[in-house]
Each structure stands twice: as C-alpha cells, then as structure tokens.
C-alpha positions in Angstrom: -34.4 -0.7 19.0 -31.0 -0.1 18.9 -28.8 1.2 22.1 -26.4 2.4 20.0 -26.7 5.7 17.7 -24.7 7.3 14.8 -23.1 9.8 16.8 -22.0 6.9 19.6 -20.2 5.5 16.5 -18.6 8.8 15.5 -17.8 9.2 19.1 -15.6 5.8 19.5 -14.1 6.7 15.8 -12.2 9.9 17.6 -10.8 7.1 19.8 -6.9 6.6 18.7 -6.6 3.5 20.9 -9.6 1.6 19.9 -9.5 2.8 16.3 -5.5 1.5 16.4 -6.8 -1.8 17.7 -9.3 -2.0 15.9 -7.0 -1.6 12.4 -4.8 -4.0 13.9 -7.5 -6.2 14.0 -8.5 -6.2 9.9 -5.0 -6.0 9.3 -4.5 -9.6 10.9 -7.1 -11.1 9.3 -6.2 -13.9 7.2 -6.2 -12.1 2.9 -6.7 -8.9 4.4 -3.7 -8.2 4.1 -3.0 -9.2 0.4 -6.4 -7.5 -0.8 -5.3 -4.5 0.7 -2.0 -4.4 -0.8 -3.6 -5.2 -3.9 -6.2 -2.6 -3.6 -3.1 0.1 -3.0 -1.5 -1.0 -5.9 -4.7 -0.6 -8.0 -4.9 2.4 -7.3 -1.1 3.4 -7.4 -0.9 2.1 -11.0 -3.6 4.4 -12.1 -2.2 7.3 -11.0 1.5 6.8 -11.8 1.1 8.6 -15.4 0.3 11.7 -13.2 2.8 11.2 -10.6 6.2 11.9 -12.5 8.0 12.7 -8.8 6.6 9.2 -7.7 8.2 7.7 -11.0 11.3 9.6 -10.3 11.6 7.8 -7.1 10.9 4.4 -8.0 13.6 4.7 -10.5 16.2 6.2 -7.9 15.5 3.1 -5.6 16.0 0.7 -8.3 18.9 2.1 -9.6 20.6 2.5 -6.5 19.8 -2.1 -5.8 22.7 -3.9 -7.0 20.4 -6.2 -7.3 18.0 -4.4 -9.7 21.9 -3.4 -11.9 22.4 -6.8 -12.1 19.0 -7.9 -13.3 19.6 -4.6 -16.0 22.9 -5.7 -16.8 21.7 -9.2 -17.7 18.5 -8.1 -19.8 21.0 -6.1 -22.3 22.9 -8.7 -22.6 20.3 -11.9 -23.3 19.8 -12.6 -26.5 16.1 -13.3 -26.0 
C-alpha cells in the first residue's frame, strides 16, 4: 500500500520551488546535461526546414561574429 496517490503527485508538481529544485537537481547530474542538449538539438534540426524565422536568425548571429566572417572569409579563399 502506497501513502502516496496520483493527485499528491500532481499536488507537489504545482509547487514552483520544489519543481525548481527539483530541475536543478537532473540538470546537475553528471550527462544530463549533454543528453539534454542533445535531445534539443534533435529535435531543433528536424524542425529547422519549417522554421525559416529561426534560420533567419541563426544567420543574423553568425553574420554579425567576426569570428564566424573570418572562418567565411577563409573557406572562399582555400583551395581545398
């Protein structure tokens, strides 16, 4: 017999601290961290051909990184 019932578990779910906690929790968790970023971008790549405004924004950040202008700049001009 258990003390503890669906709606108990519901109940603690509406709790923002616990539920914060809690998420910090799995979110320290040694891989968790790396799975779920892997999981998002899953996810994120299958839905890019649908998402032009997301596209559009990705290519605004990596057009405004020097960093990213240079790394352009040197693929044109490699001969590879």
């Amino acid at each position: 017999m258990s003390l503890i019932q669906e709606e108990d578990v519901a109940r603690l779910m509406q709790e923002p601290e616990l539920m914060t906690e809690i998420a910090r929790a799995v979110v320290d968790t040694p891989g968790v961290m790396e799975q779920l970023a892997d999981d998002i971008a899953e996810d994120f790549e299958d839905h890019l051909d649908s998402a032009p405004e997301f596209r559009k924004l990705i290519l605004d950040a990596a057009v405004a990184s020097p960093q990213f202008r240079k790394l352009l700049a040197a693929k044109l001009v490699d001969d590879d």
